[in-house]
C-alpha positions as CSV (number, residue, x, y, z in Angstrom):
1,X,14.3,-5.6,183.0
2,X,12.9,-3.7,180.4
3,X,11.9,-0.9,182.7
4,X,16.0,-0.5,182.9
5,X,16.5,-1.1,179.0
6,X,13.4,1.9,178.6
7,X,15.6,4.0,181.0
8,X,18.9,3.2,179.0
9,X,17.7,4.4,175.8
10,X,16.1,7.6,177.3
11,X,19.6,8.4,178.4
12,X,21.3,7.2,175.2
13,X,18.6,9.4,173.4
14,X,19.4,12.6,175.2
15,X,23.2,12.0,175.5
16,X,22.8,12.0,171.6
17,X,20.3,15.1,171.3
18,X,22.9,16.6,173.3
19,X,25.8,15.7,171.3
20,X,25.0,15.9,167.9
21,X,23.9,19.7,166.1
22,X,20.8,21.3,166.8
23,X,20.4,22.7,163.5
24,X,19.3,19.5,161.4
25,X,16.6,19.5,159.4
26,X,13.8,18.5,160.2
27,X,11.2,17.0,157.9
28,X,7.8,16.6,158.0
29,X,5.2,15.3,155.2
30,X,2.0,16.8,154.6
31,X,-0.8,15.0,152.1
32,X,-2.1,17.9,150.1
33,X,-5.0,15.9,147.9
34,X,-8.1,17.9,148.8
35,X,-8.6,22.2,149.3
36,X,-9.5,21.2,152.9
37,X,-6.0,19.7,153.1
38,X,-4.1,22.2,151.5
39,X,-6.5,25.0,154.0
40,X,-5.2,23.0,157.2
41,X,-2.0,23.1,156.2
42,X,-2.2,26.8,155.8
43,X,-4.3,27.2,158.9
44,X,-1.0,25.3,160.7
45,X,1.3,27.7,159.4
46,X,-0.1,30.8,160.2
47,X,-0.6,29.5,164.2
48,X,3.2,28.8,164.2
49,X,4.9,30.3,167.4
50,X,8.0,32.9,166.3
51,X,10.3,30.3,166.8
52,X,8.9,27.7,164.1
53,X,8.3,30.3,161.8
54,X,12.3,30.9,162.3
55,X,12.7,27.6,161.4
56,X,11.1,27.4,158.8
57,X,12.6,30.5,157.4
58,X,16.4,29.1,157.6
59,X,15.6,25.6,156.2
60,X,15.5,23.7,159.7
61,X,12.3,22.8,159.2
62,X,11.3,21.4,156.0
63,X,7.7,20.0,154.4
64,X,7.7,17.4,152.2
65,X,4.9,16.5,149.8
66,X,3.2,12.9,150.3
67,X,4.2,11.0,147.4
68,X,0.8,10.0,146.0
69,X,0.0,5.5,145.5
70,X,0.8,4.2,142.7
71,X,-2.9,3.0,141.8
72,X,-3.4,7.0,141.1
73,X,0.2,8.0,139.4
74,X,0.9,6.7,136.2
75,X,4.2,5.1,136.2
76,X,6.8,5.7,133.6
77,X,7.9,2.8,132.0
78,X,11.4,0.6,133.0
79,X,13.8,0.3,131.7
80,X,15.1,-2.7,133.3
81,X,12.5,-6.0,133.6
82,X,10.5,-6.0,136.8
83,X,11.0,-2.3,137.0
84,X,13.7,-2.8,140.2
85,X,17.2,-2.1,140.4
86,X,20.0,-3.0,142.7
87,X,22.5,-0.6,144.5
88,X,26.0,-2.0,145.2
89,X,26.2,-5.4,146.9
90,X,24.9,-3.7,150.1
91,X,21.7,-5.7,150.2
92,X,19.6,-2.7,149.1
93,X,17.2,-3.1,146.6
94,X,15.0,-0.6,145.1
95,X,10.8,-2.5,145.4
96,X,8.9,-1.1,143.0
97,X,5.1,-1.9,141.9
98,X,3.7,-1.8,145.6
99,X,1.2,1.0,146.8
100,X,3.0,4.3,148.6
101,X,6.1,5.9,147.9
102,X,8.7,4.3,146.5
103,X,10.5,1.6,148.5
104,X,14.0,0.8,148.9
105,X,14.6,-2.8,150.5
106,X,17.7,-3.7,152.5
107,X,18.1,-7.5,152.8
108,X,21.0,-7.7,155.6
109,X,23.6,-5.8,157.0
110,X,23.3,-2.3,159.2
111,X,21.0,0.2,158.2
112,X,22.5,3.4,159.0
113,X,22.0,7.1,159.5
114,X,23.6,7.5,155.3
115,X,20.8,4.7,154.1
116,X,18.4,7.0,156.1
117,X,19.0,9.9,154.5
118,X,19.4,9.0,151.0
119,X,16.3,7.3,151.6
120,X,14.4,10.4,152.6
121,X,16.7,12.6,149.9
122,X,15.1,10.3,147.4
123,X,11.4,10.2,148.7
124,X,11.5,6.5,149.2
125,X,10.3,4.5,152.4
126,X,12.6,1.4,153.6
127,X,12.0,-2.5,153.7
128,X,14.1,-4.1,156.2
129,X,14.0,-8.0,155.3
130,X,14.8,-10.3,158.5
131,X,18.8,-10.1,158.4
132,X,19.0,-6.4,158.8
133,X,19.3,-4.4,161.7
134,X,18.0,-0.8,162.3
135,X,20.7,1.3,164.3
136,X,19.6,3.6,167.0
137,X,20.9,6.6,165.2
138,X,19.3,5.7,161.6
139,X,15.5,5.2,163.9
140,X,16.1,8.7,165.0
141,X,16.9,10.1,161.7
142,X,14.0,8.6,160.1
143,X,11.8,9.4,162.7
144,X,13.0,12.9,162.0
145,X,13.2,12.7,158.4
146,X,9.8,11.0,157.9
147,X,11.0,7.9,156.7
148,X,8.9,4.8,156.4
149,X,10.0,1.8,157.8
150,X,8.9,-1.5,158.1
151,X,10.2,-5.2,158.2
152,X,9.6,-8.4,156.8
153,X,9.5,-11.4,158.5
């Protein structure tokens, strides 16, 4: 059966790459922290076919720095106790204190294509906690978006 359910999504995928625009950004995020870093990354660029140097000239391709751990940042004070704040009654939560980019945790409900990408607009990676579900759309979008995801059990 799940040879079939494999064979579902690959059509559900490209029904979707189909359907939606082709000019989305994409985003990619590069960890700059050494000069041999930053001279691979440049060593990437200038082997770029025509075409991804197009994109990258018109904005559909993006980079985005690695957001550096906590252990090596200094990190401004709250002002809040515990240093975490809640959005809306949606079940998102931004986690703070934990190593990586920030983290924004979403206790239950649907996490959609919009949690996605205010999620990668604001550099942050997503907690899922056990009640919420990841939509096909919003794994695609942060698999395109570089978005960090991971779940709690």
């Amino acid at each position: 059966m799940s040879d079939v359910g494999d064979e579902l999504r690959a059509l559900i995928r490209e029904v979707i790459r189909d359907v939606l625009p082709q000019d989305l950004p994409v985003s990619e995020t590069v960890n700059l922290s050494t000069d041999e870093d930053l001279a691979a990354f440049v060593a990437t660029l200038l082997d770029l076919d025509p075409q991804a140097r197009e994109d990258l000239r018109t904005g559909r391709k993006r980079f985005r720095l690695a957001v550096p751990s906590y252990s090596q940042t200094p990190q401004a004070p709250s002002a809040a106790p515990g240093g975490s704040g809640s959005h809306r009654s949606t079940g998102l939560t931004a986690v703070n204190g934990s190593a990586g980019p920030p983290a924004r945790r979403v206790e239950r409900g649907a996490v959609t294509e919009k949690v996605v990408r205010d999620a990668a607009r604001a550099g942050e990676r997503l907690v899922l906690g056990p009640r919420a579900v990841l939509t096909p759309l919003a794994s695609d979008r942060a698999r395109a978006s570089g978005v960090e995801i991971s779940r709690e059990r």
